[in-house]
Short mmCIF file of the C-alpha atoms (twelve columns), coordinates in Angstrom:
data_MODEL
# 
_entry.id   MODEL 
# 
loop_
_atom_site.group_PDB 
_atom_site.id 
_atom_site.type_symbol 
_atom_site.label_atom_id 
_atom_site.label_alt_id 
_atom_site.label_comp_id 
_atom_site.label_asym_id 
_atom_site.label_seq_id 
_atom_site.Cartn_x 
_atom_site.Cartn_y 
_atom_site.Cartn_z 
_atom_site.pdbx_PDB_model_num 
ATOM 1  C CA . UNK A 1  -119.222 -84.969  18.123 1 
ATOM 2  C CA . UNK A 2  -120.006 -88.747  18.259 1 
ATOM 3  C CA . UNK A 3  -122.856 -87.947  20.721 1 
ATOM 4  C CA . UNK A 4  -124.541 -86.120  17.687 1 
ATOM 5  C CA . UNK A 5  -124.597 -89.406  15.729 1 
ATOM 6  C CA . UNK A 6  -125.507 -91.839  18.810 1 
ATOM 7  C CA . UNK A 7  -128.588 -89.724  20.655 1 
ATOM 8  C CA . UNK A 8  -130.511 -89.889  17.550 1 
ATOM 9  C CA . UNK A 9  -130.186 -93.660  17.321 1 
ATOM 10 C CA . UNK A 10 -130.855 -94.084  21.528 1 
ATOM 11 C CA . UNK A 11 -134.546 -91.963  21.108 1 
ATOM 12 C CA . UNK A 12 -135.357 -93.803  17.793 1 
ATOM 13 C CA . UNK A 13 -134.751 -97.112  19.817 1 
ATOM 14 C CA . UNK A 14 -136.874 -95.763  23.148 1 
ATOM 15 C CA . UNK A 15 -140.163 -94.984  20.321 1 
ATOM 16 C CA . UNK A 16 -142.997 -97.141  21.237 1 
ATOM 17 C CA . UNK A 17 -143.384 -99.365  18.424 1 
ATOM 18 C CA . UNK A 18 -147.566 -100.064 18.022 1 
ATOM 19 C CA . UNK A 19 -148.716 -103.629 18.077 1 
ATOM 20 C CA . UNK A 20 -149.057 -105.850 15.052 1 
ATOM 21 C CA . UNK A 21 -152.687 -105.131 15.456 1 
ATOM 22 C CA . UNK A 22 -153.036 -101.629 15.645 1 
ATOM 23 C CA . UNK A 23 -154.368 -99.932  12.364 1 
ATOM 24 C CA . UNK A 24 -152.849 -96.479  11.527 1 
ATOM 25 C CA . UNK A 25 -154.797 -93.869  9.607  1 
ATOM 26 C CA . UNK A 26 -153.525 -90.824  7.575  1 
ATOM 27 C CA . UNK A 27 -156.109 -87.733  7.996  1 
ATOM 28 C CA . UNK A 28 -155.664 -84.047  6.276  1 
ATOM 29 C CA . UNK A 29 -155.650 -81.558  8.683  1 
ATOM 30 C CA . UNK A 30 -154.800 -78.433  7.083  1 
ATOM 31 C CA . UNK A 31 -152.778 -77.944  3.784  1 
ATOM 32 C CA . UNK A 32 -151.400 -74.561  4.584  1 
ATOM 33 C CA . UNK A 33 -148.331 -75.774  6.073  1 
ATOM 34 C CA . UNK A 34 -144.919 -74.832  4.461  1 
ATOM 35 C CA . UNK A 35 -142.966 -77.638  5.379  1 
ATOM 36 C CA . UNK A 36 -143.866 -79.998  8.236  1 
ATOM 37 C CA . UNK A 37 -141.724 -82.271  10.008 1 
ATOM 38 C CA . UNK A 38 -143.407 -83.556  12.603 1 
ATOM 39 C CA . UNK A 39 -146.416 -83.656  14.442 1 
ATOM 40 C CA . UNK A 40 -147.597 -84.647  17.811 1 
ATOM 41 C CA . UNK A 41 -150.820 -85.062  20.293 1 
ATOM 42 C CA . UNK A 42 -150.315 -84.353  24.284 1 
ATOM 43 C CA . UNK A 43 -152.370 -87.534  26.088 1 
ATOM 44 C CA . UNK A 44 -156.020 -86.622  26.631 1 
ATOM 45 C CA . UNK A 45 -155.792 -83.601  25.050 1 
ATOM 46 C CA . UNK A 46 -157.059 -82.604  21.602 1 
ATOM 47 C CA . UNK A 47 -154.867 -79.937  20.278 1 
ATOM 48 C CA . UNK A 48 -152.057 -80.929  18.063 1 
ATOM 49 C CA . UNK A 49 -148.792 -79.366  17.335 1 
ATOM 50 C CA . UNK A 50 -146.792 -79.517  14.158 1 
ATOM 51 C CA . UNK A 51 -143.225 -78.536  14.085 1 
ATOM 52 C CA . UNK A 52 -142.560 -76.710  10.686 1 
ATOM 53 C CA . UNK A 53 -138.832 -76.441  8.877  1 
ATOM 54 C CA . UNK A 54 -137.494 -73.090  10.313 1 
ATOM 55 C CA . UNK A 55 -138.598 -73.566  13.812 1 
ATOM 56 C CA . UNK A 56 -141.871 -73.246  13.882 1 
ATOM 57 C CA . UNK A 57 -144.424 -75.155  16.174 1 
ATOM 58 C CA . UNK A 58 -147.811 -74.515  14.951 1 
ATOM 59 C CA . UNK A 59 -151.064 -75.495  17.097 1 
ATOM 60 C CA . UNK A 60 -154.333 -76.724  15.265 1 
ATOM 61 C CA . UNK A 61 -157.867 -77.413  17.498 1 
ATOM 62 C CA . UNK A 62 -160.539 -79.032  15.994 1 
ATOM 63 C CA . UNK A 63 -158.782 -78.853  12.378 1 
ATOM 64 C CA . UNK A 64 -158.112 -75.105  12.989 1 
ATOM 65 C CA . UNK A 65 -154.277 -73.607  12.894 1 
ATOM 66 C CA . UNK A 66 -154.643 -70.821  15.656 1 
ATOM 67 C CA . UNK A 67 -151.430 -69.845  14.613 1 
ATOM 68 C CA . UNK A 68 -147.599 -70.433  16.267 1 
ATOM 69 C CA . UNK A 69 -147.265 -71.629  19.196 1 
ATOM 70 C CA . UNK A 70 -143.770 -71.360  19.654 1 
ATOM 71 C CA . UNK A 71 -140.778 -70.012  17.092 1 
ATOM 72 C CA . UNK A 72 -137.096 -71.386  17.747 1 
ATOM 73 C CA . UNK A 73 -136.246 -70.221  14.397 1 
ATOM 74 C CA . UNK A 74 -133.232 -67.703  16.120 1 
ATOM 75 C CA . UNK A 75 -131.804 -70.619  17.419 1 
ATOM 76 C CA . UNK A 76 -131.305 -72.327  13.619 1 
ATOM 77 C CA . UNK A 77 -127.756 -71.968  11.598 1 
# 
């Protein structure tokens, strides 16, 4: 059970942390999302995914959901 409470810790320390000088930017994609938790960008590519409460991994291209991607929803309590 203690690995449950360390691994989160161990990836939170491997995140990149962005330069002093970097500027981050907040941008709308869509509001039609029930409840996201995340989202994410593969390098040199343009689609992005956003991982929904419930299990759902959404894909948006060029500020268009085409819909899920992938559902692990089965796999929640």
């Amino acid at each position: 059970m203690l690995h449950w409470l360390i691994a989160p810790l161990i990836v939170a320390a491997a995140a990149p942390v962005p330069a002093p000088d970097d500027q981050a930017h907040l941008e709308l994609v869509d509001d039609s999302f029930s409840a996201p938790l995340y989202v994410t960008a593969p390098e040199g590519d343009s689609r992005l995914f956003v991982v929904e409460r419930g299990g759902r991994v959404k894909v948006v291209v060029d500020d268009q959901v085409l819909g899920t991607y992938l559902d692990v929803g089965f796999l929640l309590p």
